[in-house]
C-alpha positions in Angstrom: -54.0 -45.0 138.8 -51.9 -47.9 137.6 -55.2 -50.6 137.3 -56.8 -47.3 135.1 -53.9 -46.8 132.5 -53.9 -50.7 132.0 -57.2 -50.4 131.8 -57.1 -47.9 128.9 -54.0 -49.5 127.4 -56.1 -52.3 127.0 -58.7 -50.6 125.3 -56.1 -48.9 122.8 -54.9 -51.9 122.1 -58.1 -53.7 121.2 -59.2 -50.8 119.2 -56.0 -51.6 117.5 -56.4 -54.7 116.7 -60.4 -54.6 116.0 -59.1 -52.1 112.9 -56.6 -54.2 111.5 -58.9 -57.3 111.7 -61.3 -55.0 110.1 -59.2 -53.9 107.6 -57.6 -57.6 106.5 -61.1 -58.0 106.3 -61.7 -55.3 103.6 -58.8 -56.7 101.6 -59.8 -60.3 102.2 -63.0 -58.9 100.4 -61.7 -56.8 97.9 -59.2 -60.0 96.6 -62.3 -61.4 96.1 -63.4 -58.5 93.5 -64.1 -59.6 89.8 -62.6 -56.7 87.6 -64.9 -55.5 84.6 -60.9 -54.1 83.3 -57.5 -53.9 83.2 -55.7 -51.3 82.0 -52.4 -52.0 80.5 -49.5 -49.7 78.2 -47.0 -50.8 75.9 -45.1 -53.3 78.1 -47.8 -54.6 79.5 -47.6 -53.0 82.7 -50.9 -52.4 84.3 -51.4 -48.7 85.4 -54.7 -46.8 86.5 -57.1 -44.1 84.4 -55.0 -41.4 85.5 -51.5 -42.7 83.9 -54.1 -43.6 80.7 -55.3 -40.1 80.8 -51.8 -38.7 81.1 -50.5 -40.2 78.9 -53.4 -39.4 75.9 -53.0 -35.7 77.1 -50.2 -34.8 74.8 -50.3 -36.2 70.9 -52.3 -34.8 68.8 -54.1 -37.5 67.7 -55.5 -40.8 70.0 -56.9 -43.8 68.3 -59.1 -45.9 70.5 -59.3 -49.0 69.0 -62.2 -50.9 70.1 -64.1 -54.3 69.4 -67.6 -53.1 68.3 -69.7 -54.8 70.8 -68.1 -54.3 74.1 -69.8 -52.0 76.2 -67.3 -51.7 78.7 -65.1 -50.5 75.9 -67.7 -48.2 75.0 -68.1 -46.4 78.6 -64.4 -46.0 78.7 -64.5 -43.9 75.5 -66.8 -42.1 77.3 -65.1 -41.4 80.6 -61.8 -40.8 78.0 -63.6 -38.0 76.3 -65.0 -36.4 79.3 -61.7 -36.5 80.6 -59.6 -34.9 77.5 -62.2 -32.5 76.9 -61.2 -31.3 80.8 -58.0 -30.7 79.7 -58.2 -29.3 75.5 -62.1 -27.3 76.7 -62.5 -26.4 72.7 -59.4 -27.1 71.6 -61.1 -31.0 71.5 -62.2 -32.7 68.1 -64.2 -35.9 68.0 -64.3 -38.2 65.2 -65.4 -41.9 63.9 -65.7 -44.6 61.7 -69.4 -45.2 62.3 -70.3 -42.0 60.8 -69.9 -41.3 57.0 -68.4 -38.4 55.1 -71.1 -37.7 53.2 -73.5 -37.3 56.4 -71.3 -34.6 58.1 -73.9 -31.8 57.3 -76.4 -33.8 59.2 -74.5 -34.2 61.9 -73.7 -30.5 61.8 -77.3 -29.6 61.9 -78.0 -32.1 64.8 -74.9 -30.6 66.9 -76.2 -27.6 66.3 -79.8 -28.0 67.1 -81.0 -27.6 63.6 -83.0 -30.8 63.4 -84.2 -33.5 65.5 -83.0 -36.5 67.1 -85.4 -38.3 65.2 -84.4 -37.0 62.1 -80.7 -37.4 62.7 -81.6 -40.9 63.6 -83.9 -41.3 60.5 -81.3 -39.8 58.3 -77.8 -40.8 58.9 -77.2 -44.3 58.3 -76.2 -45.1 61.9 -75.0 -48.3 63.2 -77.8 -50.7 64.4 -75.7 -50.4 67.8 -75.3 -47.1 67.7 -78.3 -46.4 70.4 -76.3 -48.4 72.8 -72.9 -48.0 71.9 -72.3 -44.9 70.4 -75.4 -42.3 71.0 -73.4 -41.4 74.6 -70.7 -39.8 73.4 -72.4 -38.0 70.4 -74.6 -36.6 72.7 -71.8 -35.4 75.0 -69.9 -33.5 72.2 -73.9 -32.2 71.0 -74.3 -30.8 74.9 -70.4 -29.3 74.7 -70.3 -27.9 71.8 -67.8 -30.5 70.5 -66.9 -30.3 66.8 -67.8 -34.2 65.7 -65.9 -35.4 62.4 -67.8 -38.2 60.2 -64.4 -39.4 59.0 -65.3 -42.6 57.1 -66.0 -43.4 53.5 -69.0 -43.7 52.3 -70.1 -47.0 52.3 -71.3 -47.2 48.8 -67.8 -46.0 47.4 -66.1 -48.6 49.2 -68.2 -51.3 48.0 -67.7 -50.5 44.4 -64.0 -50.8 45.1 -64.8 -54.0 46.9 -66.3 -55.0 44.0 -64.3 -53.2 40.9 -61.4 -52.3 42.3 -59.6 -49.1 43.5 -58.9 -48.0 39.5 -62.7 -47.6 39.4 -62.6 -44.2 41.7 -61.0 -42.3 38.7 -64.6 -42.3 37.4 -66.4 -40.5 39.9 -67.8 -37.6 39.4 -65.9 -34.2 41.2 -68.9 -34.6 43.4 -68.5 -38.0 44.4 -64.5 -37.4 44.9 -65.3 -34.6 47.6 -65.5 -37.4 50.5 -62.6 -39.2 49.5 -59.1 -38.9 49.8 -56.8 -37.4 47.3 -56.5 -40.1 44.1 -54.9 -41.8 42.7 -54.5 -43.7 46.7 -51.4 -45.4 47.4 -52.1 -49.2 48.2 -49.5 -52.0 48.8 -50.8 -55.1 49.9 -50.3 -56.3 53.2 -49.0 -59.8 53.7 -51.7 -60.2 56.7 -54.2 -58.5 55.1 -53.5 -61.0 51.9 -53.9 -63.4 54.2 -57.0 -62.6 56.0 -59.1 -61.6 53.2 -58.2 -64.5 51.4 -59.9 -66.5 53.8 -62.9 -64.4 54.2 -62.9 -65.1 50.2 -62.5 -68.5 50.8 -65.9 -68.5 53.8 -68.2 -67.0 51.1 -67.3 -63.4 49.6 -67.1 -65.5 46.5 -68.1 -62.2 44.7 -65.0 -60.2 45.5 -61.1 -61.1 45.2 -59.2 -60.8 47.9 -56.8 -58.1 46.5 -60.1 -55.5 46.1 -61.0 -56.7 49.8 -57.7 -55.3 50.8 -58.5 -52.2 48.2 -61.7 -51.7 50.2 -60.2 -51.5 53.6 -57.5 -49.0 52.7 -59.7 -46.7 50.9 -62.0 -46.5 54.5 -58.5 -46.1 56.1 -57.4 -43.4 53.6 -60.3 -41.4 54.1 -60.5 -41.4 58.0 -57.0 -40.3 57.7 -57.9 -37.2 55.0 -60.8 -36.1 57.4 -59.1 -36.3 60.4 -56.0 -34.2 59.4 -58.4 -31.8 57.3 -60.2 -31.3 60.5 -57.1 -31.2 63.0 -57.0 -28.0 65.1 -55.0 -28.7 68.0 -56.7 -32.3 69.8 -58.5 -35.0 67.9 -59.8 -38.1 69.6 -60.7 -41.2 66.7 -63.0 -44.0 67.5 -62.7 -46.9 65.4 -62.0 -50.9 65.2 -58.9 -51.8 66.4 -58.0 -52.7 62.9 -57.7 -49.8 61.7 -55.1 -48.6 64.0 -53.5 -51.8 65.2 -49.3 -51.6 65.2 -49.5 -48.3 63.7 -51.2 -49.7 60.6 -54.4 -49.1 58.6 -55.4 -45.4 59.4 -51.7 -44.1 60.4 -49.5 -44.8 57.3 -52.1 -42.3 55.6 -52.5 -39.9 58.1 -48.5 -39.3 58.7 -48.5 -38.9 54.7 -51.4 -36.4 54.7 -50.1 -34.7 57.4 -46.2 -35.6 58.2 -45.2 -35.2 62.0 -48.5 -35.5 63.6 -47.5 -37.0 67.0 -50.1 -39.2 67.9 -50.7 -42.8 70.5 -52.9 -45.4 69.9 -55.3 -47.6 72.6 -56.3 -51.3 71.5 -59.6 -53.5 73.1 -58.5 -56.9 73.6 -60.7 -59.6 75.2 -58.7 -62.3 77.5 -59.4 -65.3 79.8 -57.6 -63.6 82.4 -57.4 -59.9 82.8 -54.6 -59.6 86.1 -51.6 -59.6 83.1 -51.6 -58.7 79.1 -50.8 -61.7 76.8 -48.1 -61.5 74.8 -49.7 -61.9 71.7 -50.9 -58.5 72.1 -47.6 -56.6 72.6 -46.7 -54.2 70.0 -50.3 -53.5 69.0 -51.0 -50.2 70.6 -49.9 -47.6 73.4 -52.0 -48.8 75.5 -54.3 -51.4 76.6 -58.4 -52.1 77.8 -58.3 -55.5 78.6 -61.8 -57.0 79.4 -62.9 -60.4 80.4 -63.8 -62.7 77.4 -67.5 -63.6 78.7 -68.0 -59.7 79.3 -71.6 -59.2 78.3 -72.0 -57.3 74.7 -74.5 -55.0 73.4 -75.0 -57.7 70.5 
């Protein structure tokens, strides 16, 4: 009887001990795991999709701000949007820069079956990237039922101001002024933004001052912010460059005049060396974080 429990004890044990080993194995291997992300929030602690999710559930408003090429970026504002639309069902809004003001009736008539794919695509102005970037999540909200905001400016507007400045808006015609914010716009210069399009003037926009740069970018930020609180019913989740919602700049100055006390958090794309911690050049950008590997593969 004795020889037969020490028998079995032994087995026990080497069970035991074949799990563990098996186990230190797994993590052995999983150490080994390249990360596509990181996710990070405003202190640059990393948390997981479901402390992202939680905390996007609440404000009214969530700007993704994403680098335009990064796919991995891309899927995320897929998964995000799958995921808030399981929590707001109808109450959800979708908007973006990519899409113009003045195209919003054809993207009604595609949400709503009225015309083609192919004339949506033929149509619209879309993004060369937006087959690969940007067509999954327009057909998610088409397939739900998903009201889908073109927030942005019409390109041709902004380039006038690029070009003439923002005084020149005064003469459009009522028409014209339906996708655009209320005039005259507020503008004050950014020190940063002085900066940065003074340099871009400097590298070859030798046919536009800095200043109407700057005029430019704020008129595209002005009228995201006009569409989106025109259009907010209860949830509203923006995709645009990180830009244009970066430290609570560019679209969100507008948007809190347009509509004061619209609670709202932001998420920034940044691209590091090394994704296991956020740099500290990032902090104070955004609410949160989507950290990808520098030599990520891009969609262009």
């Amino acid at each position: 009887m004795r020889k037969q429990f020490m028998t079995l004890f032994a087995k026990k044990i080497s069970m035991i001990l074949g799990l563990l080993c098996a186990t230190a194995c797994s993590l052995s291997a999983q150490s080994g795991y390249k990360k596509a992300y990181t996710l990070f929030d405003a202190q640059g602690k990393e948390i997981g999709y479901d402390e992202l999710i939680e905390g996007l559930a609440a404000p009214e408003v969530v700007f993704i701000g994403e680098i335009h090429n990064c796919a991995i970026t891309h899927w995320l504002e897929l998964e995000i949007t799958r995921s808030l639309y399981a929590l707001h069902g109808d109450s959800l809004t979708l908007g973006a820069e990519m899409f113009e003001a003045d195209n919003q009736l054809i993207m009604d008539e595609y949400m709503h079956r009225t015309i083609s794919y192919e004339r949506f695509e033929e149509e619209a102005r879309l993004w060369p990237n937006y087959s690969t970037d940007y067509y999954p999540f327009v057909f998610f909200a088409k397939e739900h039922r998903i009201p889908f905001v073109a927030t942005n400016v019409p390109r041709r507007y902004a380039n006038v101001v690029k070009e003439k400045g923002l005084a020149y808006l005064d003469s459009l015609s009522e028409e014209a002024r339906r996708y655009l914010p209320p005039l005259p716009l507020r503008f004050e210069a950014q020190p940063e933004q002085e900066e940065m399009f003074g340099m871009m003037h400097a590298l070859g926009k030798r046919g536009a001052q800095p200043e109407f740069l700057a005029q430019a970018q704020a008129v595209k930020d002005a009228t995201m912010a006009w569409f989106i609180a025109r259009n907010l019913r209860h949830k509203f989740l923006h995709f645009n460059g990180n830009f244009h919602s970066d430290r609570r700049g560019g679209i969100i100055p507008y948007l809190l005049e347009y509509r004061p006390g619209t609670t709202l958090k932001t998420v920034c794309a940044v691209r590091q060396e090394d994704i296991s911690q956020l740099e500290e050049e990032h902090l104070g950008r955004a609410d949160y974080y989507i950290c990808v590997p520098e030599d990520m593969s891009t969609s262009y």
